[in-house]
C-alpha positions as CSV (number, residue, x, y, z in Angstrom):
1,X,94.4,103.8,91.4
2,X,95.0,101.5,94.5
3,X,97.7,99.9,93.1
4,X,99.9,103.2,92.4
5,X,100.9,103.7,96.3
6,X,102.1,100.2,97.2
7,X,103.5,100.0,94.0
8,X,105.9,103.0,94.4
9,X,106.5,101.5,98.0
10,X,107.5,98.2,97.1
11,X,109.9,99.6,94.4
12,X,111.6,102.0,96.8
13,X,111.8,99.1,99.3
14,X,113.0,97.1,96.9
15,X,115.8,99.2,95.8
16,X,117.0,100.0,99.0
17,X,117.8,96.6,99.9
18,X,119.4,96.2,97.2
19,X,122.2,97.8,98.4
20,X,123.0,97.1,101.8
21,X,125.3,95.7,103.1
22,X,125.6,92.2,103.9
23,X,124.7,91.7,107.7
24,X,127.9,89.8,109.0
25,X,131.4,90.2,107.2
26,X,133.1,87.9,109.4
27,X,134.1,84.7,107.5
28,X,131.8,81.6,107.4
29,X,131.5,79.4,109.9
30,X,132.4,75.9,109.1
31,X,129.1,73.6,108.7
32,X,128.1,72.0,112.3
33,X,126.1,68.9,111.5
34,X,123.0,69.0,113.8
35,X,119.6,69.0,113.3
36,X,117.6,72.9,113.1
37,X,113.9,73.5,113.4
38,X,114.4,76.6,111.3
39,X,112.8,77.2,108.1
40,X,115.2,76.5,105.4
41,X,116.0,78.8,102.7
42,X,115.5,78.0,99.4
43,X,117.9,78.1,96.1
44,X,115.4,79.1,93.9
45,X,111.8,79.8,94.2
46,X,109.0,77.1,95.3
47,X,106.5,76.8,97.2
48,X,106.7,77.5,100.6
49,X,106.9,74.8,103.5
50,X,104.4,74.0,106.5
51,X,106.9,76.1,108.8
52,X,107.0,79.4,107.1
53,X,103.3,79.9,105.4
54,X,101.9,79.7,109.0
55,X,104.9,82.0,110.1
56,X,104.0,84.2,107.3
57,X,100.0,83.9,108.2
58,X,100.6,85.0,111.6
59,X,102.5,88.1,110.9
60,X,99.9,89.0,108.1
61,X,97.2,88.2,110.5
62,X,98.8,90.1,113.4
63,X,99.0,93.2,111.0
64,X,95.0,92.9,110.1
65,X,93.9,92.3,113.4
66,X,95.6,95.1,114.7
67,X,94.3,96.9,111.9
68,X,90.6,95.9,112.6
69,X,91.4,97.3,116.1
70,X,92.4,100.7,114.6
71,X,95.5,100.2,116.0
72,X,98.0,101.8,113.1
73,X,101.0,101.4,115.5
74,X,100.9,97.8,116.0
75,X,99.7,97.5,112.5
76,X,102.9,99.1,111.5
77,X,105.2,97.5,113.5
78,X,104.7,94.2,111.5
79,X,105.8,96.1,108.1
80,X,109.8,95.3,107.1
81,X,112.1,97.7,108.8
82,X,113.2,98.9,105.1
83,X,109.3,99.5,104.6
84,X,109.4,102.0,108.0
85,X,112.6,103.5,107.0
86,X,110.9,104.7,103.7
87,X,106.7,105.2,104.4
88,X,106.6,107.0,108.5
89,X,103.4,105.6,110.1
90,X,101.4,109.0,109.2
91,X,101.9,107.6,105.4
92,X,100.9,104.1,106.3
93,X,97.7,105.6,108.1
94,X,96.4,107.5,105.0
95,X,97.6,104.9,102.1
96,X,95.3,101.6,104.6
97,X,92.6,104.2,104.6
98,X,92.4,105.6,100.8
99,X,93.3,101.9,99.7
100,X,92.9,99.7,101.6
101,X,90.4,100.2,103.8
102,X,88.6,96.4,103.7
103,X,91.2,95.3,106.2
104,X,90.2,97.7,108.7
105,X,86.6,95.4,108.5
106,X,88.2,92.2,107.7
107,X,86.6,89.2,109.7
108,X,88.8,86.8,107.8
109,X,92.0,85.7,105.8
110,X,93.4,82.6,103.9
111,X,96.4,82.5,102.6
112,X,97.0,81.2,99.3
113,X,100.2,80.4,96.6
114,X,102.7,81.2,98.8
115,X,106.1,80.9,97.4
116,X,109.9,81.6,99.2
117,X,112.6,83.2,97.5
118,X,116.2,83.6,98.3
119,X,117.1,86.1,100.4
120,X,114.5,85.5,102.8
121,X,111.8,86.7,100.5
122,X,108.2,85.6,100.3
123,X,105.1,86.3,98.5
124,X,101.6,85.0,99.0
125,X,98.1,85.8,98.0
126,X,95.7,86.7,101.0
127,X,91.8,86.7,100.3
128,X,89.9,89.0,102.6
129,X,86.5,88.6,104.0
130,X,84.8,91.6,105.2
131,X,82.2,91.6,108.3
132,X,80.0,93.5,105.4
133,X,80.3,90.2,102.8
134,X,83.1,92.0,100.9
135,X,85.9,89.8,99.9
136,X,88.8,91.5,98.5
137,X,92.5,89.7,97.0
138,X,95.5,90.8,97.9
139,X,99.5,89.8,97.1
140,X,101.9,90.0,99.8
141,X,105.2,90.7,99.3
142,X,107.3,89.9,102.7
143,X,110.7,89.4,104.2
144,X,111.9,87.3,107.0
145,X,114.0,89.1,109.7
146,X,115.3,88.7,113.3
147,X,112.1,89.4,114.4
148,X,110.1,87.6,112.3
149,X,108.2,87.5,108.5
150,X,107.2,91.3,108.2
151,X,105.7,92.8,105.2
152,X,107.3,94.5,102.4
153,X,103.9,95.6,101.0
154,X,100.7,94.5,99.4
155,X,98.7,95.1,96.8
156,X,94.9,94.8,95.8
157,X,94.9,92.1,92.8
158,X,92.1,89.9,90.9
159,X,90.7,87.3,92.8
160,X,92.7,83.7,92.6
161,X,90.6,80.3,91.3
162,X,92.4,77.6,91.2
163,X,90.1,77.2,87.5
164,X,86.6,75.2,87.0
């Protein structure tokens, strides 16, 4: 089943960062009032602003194009750095080929439903197009880090219709 890799992946991830530790334990800063053009975080899930679904689409389209090129390293260099601590890139190679294999011919991607989280966290849904007329739905799962949105994991789902 496709779904049983990323599945175990995603909870490993998951649990790891769970418990780590937070990044900075000096105390807060106090608030400086000036303007940001950072993404904000959200309080509770919603949808996701202008800024961060095209951050998110970039990374996502990074990884697939890279992937397209047969290029595993640069693919895997845009997965979460708790993803590479748990799945080395000889896993990652093997799981896109057994399961995933429609991005290594994908000619396009949309992004749909994309939704922040706390924490930095994001999901979206990403339809595939194939350059052989396959089209294939997939849910992201991703975190934003120093470097960037990178991806916790994905998995093959139903296609998305927004109804008739």
């Amino acid at each position: 089943m496709k779904l049983a890799p990323w599945a175990v992946v995603i909870a490993i991830v998951l649990s790891s960062c769970a418990g780590e530790a937070p990044r900075d334990a000096s105390p807060p800063a106090p608030p400086v009032e000036e303007e940001t053009t950072e993404p904000s975080v959200p309080s509770a899930p919603g949808p996701c602003d202008v800024d961060n679904e095209r951050a998110m689409s970039q990374s996502i389209g990074a990884q697939i194009n890279a992937l397209r090129a047969g290029d595993y390293a640069g693919a895997y260099e845009w997965a979460a750095p708790a993803f590479q601590m748990n799945v080395p890139l000889e896993n990652f190679e093997v799981v896109i080929q057994d399961g995933y294999s429609s991005l290594l011919e994908a000619r396009s991607h949309t992004l749909s439903d994309c939704v922040l989280f706390p924490q930095d966290l994001g999901n979206t849904v990403v339809t595939v197009r194939t350059v052989s007329g396959g089209v294939f739905t997939y849910y992201y799962e991703l975190i934003n880090t120093d470097q960037g949105w990178r991806i916790l994991g994905a998995a093959e789902i139903a296609p998305v219709s927004s109804g008739t």
